[in-house]
N, C-alpha and C positions, 0 to 999 in steps of 0.2 A: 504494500500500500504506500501508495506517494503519499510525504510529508506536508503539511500545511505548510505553508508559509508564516514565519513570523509577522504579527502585523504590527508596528510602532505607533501609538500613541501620546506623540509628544503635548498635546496641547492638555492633556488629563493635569501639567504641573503648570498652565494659566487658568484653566476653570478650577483647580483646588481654591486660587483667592478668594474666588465668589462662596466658596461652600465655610471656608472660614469667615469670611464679614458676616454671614446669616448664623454662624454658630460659632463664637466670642467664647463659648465656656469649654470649648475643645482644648485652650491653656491652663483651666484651671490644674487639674491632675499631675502635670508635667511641673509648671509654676509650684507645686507644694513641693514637690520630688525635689526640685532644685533648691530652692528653699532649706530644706531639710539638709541636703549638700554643704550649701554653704555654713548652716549650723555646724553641722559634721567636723569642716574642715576650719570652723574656729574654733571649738572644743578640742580637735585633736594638735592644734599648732601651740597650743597654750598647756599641752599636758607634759612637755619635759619629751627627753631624749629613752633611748635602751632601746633595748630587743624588745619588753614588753609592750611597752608604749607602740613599736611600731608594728609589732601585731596585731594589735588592738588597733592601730590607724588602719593596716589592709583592713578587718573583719570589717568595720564600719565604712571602708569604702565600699566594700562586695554590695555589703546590704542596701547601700545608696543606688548604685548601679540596679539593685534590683528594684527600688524603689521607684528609678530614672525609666526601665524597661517598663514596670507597669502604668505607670504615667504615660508611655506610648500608648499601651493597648488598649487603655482606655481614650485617647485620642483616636484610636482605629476607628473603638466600638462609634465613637459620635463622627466621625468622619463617614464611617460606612452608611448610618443613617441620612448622613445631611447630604451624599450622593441619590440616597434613593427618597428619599420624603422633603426635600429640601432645609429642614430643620429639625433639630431634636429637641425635646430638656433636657435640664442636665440630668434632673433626678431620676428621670425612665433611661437614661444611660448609665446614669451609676447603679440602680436597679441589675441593670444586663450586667458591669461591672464583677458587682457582687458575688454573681453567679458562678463568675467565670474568673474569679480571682484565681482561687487553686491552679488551674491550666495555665493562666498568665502567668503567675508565677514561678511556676514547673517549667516553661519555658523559658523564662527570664535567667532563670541558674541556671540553665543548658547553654545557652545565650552566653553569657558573663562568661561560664567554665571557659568554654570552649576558646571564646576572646581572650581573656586571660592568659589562655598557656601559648596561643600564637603572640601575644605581646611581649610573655617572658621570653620565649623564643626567642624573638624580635632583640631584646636586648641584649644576649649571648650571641649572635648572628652577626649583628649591627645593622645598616642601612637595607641590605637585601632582605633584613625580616620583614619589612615594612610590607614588602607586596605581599611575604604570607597573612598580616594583617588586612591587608586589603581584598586578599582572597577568603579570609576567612570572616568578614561583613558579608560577602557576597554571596556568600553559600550561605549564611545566615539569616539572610535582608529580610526572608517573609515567615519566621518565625515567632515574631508576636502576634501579625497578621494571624497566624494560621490557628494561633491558642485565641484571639478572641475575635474574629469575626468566621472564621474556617470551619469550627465546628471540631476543631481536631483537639483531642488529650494532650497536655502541657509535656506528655512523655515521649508523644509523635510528633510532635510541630519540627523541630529541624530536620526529622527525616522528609516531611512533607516541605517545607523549606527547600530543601537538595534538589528532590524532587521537581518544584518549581520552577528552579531558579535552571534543571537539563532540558525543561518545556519551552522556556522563553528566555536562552539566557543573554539576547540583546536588550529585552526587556528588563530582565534582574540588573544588568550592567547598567544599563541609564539611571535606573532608580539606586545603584549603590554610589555612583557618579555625585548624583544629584546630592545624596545623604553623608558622605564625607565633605566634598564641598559646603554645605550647608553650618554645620555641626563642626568641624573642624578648622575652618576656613573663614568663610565669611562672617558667621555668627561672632567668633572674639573680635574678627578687625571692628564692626558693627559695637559692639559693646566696649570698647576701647576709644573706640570715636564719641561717642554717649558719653563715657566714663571724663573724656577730656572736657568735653561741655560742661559737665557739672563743676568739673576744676575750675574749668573758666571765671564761673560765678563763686568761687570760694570757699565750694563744698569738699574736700579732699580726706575722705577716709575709705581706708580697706576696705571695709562693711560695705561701705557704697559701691564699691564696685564690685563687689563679689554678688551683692543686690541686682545690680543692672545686668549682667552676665546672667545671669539665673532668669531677669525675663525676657532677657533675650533669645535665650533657649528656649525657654518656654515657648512662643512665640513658633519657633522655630521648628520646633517636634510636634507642638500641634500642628501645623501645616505639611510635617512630612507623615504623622500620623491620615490625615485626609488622603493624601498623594498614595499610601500605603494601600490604604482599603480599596482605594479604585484599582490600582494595581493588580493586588493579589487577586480579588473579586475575578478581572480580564482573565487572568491567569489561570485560573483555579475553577470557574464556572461557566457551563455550556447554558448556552442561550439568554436571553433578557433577562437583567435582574433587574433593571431600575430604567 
């Protein structure tokens, strides 16, 4: 049997704007997570030096990172809705949230693990880890997707993720493109440049910018949250969903 053709849907990441202007509380989720981050990492820069201390700084970044993933997935779940009904609440999102915490979450440690040991990698390597890091988002990319809008057990979402990402993998490419870029890239110089404004006016503290950063991301993950759900949705399901 002849293979379909991969079909590109570049304009899915300009109609995402419209789906976040009608759905503002797509940040909130991601906005706590971060939030929560920045607490994290002034709690643990204020706690003294050792081995113990900096165990206890991983433990509590892990747990951030899982808190940063479910803050996506919860972006999906109101993304996926504001693709097909044009708007949600937040509440009948957090409702679905709830439901589907355990699987977001199961997925988010699979997630994290997995990143994790290609960044250690990455540091023992040096600069040529970097691309097993970039290979290793990529294989990744639709595993929150898949624990909260897919339907799949937080045990199977990266193998359905893998899965995915051998069905469309020009499509997984753009959208891992877009997600480094974003998150990596743009979102600090953007919060740097903010950060400076405020200096401008005579506001000059840590806090502030580790504040602004955090909704800058915010911002940021909600909008690849939306860009997410339409994705994997294209990807993942035969005929009209919305």
């Amino acid at each position: 049997m002849r293979k379909m053709r991969e079909q590109i849907d570049l304009m899915v990441y300009v109609r995402a704007f419209g789906v976040l202007a009608r759905n503002p509380t797509v940040v909130v989720v991601p906005l706590v997570a971060a939030v929560a981050g920045v607490l994290v990492g002034q709690i643990t820069s204020v706690s003294g030096g050792g081995l113990a201390s900096g165990f206890t700084a991983g433990i509590s970044q892990f747990i951030v990172q899982l808190l940063e993933l479910f803050g996506l997935g919860v972006a999906i779940i109101i993304g996926d809705a504001g693709w097909r009904f044009g708007r949600i609440s937040f509440d009948d999102a957090w409702q679905d949230a709830r439901r589907k915490a355990g699987d977001i979450f199961f997925a988010a440690f699979g997630f994290t693990f997995v990143l994790n040991i290609a960044q250690y990698a990455q540091t023992i390597i040096g600069a040529v880890g970097l691309v097993l890091v970039a290979l290793a988002v990529y294989g990744l990319i639709y595993t929150i997707a898949a624990a909260a809008i897919g339907g799949v057990p937080g045990s199977g979402a990266i193998g359905v993720s893998v899965e995915r990402v051998r069905s469309a993998p020009l499509t997984a490419g753009i959208l891992t493109a877009i997600t480094i870029l974003l998150l990596f890239f743009l979102s600090p110089i953007l919060a740097t440049e903010i950060d400076a404004a405020v200096i401008g006016i005579g506001v000059e503290q840590p806090i502030i910018a580790a504040l602004i950063d955090a909704v800058v991301q915010s911002i940021v993950v909600g909008y690849l949250g939306i860009v997410m759900a339409k994705v994997y949705s294209s990807v993942s399901f035969s005929g009209p969903r919305w």
